[in-house]
LOVO-187181 format. One line per field, with one value per residue (C-alpha): residue in three letters; z, x, y. Coordinates in nm, 4 decimals, always signed. Each point is the difference from the previous one (the first is absolute). Example, Ala and Ser with C-alpha at 12.3 -4.5 7.8 and 13.67 -1.06 7.14 Angstrom:
<pts>
res = c(ALA	SER)
c3 = c(+0.7800	-0.0660)
c1 = c(+1.2300	+0.1370)
c2 = c(-0.4500	+0.3440)
</pts>
This chain:
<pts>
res = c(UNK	UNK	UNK	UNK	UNK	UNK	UNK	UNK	UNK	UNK	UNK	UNK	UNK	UNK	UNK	UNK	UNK	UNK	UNK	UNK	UNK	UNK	UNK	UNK	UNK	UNK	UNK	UNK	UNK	UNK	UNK	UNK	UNK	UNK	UNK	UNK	UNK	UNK	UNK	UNK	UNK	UNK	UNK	UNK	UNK	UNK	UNK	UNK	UNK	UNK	UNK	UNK	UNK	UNK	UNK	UNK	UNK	UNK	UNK	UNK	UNK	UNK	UNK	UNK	UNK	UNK	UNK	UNK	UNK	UNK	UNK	UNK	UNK	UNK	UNK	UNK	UNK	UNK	UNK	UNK	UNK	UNK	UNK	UNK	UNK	UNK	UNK	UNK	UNK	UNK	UNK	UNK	UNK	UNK	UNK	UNK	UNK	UNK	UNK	UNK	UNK	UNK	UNK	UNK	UNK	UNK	UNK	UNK	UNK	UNK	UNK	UNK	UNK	UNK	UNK	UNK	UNK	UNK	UNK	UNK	UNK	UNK	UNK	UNK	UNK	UNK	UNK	UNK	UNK	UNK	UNK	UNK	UNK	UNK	UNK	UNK	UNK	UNK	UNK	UNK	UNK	UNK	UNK	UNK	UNK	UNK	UNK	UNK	UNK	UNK	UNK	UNK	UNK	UNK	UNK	UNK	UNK	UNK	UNK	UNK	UNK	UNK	UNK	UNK	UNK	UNK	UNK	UNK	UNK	UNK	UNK	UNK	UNK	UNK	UNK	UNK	UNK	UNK	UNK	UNK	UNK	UNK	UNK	UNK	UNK	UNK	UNK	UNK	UNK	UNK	UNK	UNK	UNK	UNK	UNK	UNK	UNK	UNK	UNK	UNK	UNK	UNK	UNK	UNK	UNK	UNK	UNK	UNK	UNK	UNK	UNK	UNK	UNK	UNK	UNK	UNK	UNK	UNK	UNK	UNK	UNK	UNK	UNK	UNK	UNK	UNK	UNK	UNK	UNK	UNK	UNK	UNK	UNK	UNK	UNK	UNK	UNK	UNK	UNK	UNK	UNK	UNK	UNK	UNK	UNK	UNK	UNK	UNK	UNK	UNK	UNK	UNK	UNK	UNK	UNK	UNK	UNK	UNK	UNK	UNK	UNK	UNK	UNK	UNK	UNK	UNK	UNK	UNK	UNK	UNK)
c3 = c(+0.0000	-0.0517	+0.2630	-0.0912	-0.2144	-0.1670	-0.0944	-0.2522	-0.0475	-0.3379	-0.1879	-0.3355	+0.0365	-0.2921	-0.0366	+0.3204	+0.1080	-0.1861	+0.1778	+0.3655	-0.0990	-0.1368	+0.3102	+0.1933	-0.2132	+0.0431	+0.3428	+0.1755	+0.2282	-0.2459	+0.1740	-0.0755	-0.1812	-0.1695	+0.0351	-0.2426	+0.0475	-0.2607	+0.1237	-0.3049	-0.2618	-0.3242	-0.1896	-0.0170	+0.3397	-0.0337	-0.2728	+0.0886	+0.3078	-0.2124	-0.2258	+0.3190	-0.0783	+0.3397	+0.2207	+0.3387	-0.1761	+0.1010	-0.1251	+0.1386	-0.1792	+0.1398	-0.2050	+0.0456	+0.2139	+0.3498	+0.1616	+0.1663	+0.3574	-0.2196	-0.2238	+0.3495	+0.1224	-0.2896	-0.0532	+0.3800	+0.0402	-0.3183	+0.1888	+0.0490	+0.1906	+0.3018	-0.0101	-0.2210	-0.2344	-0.2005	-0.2821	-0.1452	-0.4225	-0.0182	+0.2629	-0.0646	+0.3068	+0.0461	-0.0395	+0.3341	+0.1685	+0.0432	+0.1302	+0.1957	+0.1743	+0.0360	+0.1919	+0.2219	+0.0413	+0.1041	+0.2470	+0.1354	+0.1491	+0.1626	-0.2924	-0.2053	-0.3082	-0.1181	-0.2647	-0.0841	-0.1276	-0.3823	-0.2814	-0.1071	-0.3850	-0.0724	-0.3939	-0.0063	+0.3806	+0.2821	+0.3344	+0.2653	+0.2381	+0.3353	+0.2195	+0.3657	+0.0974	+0.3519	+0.0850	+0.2653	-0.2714	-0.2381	+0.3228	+0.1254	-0.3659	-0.1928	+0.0601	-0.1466	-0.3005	-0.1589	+0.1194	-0.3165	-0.3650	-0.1129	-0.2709	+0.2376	+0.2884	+0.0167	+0.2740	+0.1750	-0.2509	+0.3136	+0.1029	-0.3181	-0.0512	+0.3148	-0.0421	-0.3504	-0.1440	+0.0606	-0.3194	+0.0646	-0.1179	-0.3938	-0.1512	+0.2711	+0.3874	+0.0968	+0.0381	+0.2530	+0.2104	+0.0149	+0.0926	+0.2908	+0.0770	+0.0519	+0.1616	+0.3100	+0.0170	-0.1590	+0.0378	-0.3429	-0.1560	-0.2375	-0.1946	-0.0524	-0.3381	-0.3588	-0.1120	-0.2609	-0.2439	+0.0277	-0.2867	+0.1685	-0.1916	+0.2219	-0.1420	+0.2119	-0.0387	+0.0698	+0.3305	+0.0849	-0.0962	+0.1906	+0.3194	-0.0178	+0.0228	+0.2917	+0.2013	-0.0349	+0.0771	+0.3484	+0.0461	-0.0197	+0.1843	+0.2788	-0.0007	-0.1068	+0.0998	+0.3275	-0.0374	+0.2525	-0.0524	+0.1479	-0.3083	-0.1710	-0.1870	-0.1954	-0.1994	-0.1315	+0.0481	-0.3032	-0.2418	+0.2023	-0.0910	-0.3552	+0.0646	+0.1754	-0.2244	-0.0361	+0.1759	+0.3437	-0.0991	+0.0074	+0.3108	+0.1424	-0.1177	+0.1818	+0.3095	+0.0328	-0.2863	-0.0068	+0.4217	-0.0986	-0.2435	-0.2382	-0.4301	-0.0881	-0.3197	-0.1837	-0.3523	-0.3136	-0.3183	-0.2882)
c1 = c(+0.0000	+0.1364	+0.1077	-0.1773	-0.3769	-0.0106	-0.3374	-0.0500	-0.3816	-0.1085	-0.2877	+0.0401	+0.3873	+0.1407	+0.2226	+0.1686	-0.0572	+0.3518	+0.1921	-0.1497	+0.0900	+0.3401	+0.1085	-0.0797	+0.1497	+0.3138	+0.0519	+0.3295	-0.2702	-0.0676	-0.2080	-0.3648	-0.3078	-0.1834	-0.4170	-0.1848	-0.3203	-0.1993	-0.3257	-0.1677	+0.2185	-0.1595	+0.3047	+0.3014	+0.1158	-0.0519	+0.1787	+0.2992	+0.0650	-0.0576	+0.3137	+0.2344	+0.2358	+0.0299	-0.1120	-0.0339	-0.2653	-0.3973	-0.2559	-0.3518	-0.3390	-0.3013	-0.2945	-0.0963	+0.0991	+0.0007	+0.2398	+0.2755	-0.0843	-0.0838	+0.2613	+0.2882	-0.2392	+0.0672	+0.3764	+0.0165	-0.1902	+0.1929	+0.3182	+0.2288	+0.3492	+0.0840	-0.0468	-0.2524	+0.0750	-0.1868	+0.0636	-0.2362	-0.0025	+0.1105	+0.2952	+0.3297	+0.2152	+0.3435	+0.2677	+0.0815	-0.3456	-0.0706	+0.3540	-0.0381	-0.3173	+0.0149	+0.3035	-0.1339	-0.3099	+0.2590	+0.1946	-0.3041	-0.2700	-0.1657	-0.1413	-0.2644	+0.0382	+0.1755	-0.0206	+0.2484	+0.0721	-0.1018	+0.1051	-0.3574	+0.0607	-0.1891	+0.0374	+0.4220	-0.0005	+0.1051	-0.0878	+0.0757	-0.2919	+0.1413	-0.2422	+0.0031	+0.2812	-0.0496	-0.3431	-0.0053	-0.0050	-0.2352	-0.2814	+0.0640	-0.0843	-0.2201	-0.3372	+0.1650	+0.2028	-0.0200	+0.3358	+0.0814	-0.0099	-0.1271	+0.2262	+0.2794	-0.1352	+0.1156	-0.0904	-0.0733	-0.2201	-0.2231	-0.1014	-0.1068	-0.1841	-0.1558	-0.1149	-0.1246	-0.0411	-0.4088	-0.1696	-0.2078	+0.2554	-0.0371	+0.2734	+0.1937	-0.0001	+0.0513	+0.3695	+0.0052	-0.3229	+0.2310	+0.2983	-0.2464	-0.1303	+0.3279	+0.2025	-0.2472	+0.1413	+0.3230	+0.3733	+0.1034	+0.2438	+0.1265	+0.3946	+0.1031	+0.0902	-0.1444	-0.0586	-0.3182	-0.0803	-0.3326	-0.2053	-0.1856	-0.2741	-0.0335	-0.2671	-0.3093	-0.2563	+0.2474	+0.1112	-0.3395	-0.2012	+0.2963	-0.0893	-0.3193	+0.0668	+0.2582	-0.2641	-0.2223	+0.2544	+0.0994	-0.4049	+0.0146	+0.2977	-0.1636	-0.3192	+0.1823	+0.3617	-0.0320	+0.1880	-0.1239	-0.2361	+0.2241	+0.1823	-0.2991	+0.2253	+0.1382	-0.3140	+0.0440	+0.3595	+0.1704	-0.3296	+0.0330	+0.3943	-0.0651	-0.1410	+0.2631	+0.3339	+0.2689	+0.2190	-0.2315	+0.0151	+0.3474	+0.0222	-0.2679	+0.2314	+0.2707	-0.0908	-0.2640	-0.0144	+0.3675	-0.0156	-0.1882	+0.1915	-0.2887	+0.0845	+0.2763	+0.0717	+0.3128	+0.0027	+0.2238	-0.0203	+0.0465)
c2 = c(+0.0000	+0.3401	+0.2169	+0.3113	+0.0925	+0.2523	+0.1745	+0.2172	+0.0884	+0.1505	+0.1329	+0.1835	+0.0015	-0.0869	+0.2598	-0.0296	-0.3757	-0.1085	+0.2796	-0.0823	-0.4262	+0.1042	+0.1716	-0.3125	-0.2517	+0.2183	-0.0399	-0.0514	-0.2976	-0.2227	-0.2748	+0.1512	-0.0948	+0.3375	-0.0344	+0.2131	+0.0768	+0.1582	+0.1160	-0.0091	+0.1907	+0.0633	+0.1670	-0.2408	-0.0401	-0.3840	-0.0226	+0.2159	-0.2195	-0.3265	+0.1646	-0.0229	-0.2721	-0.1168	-0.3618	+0.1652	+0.2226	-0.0903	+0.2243	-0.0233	+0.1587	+0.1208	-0.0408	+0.3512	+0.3051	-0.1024	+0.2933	+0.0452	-0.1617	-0.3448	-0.0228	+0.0631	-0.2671	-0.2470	+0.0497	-0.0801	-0.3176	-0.0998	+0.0759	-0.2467	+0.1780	+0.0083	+0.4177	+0.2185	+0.3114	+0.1876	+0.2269	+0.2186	-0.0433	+0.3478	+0.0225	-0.1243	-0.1802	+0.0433	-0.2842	-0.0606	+0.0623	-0.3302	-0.0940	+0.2625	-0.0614	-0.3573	+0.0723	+0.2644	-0.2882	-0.2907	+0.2156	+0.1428	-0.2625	+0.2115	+0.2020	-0.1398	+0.1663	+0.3250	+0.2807	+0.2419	+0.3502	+0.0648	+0.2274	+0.1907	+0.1017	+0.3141	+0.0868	+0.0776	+0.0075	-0.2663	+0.0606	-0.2500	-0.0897	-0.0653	-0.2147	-0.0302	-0.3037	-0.1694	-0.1605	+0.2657	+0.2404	-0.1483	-0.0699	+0.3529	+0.1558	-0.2678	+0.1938	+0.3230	-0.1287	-0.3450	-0.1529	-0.2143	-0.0152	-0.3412	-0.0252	-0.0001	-0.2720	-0.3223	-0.2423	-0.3691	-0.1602	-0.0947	+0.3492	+0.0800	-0.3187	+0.0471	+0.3546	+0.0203	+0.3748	+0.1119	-0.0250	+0.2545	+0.2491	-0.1196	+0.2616	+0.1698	+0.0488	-0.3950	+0.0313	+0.2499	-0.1724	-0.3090	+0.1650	+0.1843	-0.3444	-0.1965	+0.2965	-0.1116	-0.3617	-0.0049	+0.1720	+0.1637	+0.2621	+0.1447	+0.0083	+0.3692	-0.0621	+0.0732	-0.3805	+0.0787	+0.2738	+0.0856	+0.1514	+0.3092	+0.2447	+0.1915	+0.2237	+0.1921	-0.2575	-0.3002	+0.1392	+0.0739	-0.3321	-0.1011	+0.1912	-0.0703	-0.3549	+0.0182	+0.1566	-0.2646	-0.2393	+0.1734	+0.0416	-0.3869	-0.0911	+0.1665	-0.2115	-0.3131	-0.0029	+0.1651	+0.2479	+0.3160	+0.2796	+0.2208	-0.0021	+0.1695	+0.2385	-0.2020	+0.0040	+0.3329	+0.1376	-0.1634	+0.1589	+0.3023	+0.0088	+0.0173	+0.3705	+0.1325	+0.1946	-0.1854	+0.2135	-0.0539	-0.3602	-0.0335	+0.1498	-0.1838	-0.3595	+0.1183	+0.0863	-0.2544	-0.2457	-0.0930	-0.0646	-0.2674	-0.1391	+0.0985	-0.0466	+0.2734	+0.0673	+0.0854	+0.1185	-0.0752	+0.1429	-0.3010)
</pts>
């Protein structure tokens, strides 16, 4: 059995599903199986994994468009490693990320599965997302900020399998309600390093919708997970953020953000 799964979940990604496989197949950890999952694709998706001329390739198809929250779902009941990644069909993983995390993972028993930082590409720009590191960090500042990206996690197969992604978020929102849900039970963390690029729009509406969903998230994680009421705030202070000037932003990260090991950014022009 290999060592490490790989998920990569797709749906009309034809033109970046080759890139997001290649960057796996070129890892310095070589003892992996790739899972694509392509939630019902009608452009050439299929058929552009199919091309890959590789064994430890296995792509599974929806019939039809089930979301996100499913298709995580399928690629990790399908799983068979020891440890879980996923990939989004749009991101691109570094060569040693896996190396690197499975590492961190052995060394580290105590931690059930960890993320890292990411380079966000905006147009010609590369900012690097720094995420909270410790667990202390990430339980401290979950409710504010969502502590991971999910094309960055890797983990023990058995806390995914265990806690499958709620399918009631079809197209965005479940990866952040699982992180909320599991960052009640287990230990996790993440490397301060870049180890993905992640493709970002970053446009009005995206960071909005996006919002929009995050709140409902922390509504639920209140009524579901536990977590306390006290932390009402949460609710509204990341929408409320998106009102405020940048320059009283920035000085808001510093002083208060970046005490608690909140996402920094640092930009580099391509």
């Amino acid at each position: 059995m290999p060592e490490i799964s790989v998920i990569i979940c797709a749906y009309n990604a034809e033109r970046d599903v080759g890139n997001a496989i290649s960057s796996i197949l070129a890892q310095t950890f070589q003892d992996v199986e790739i899972i694509v999952v392509n939630d019902g694709s009608t452009d050439r998706t299929a058929a552009m994994v199919g091309e890959m001329a590789a064994k430890n390739i296995r792509l599974i198809n929806h019939p039809r468009n089930l979301g996100t929250a499913c298709s995580r779902n399928t690629g990790v009941q399908s799983a068979c490693g020891k440890y879980v990644a996923f990939l989004d069909a749009d991101d691109i993983a570094y060569p040693r990320r896996l190396e690197t995390q499975k590492r961190f993972l052995d060394q580290h028993r105590d931690i059930y599965f960890c993320g890292s930082w990411a380079d966000f590409i905006f147009g010609d720009k590369i900012r690097q997302i720094q995420f909270p590191v410790s667990a202390e960090a990430i339980r401290k500042s979950a409710l504010l900020i969502c502590p991971f990206l999910t094309s960055a996690i890797m983990g023990r197969a058995e806390v995914f399998k265990e806690n499958p992604f709620a399918v009631v978020f079809k197209k965005t929102g479940e990866d952040y309600d699982f992180f909320l849900q599991i960052n009640r039970r287990y230990a996790l963390a993440n490397i301060p390093e870049s180890l993905v690029a992640y493709k970002y729009s970053g446009s009005l509406w995206y960071r909005l919708r996006d919002q929009y969903w995050k709140t409902f998230v922390r509504f639920r994680a209140m009524t579901k997970h536990g977590y306390p009421l006290t932390q009402a705030y949460c609710l509204f202070m990341p929408m409320l953020m998106m009102l405020v000037p940048p320059s009283v932003k920035n000085s808001i990260r510093h002083r208060y953000l970046e005490a608690r090991q909140t996402p920094r950014i640092r930009e580099d022009n391509t």
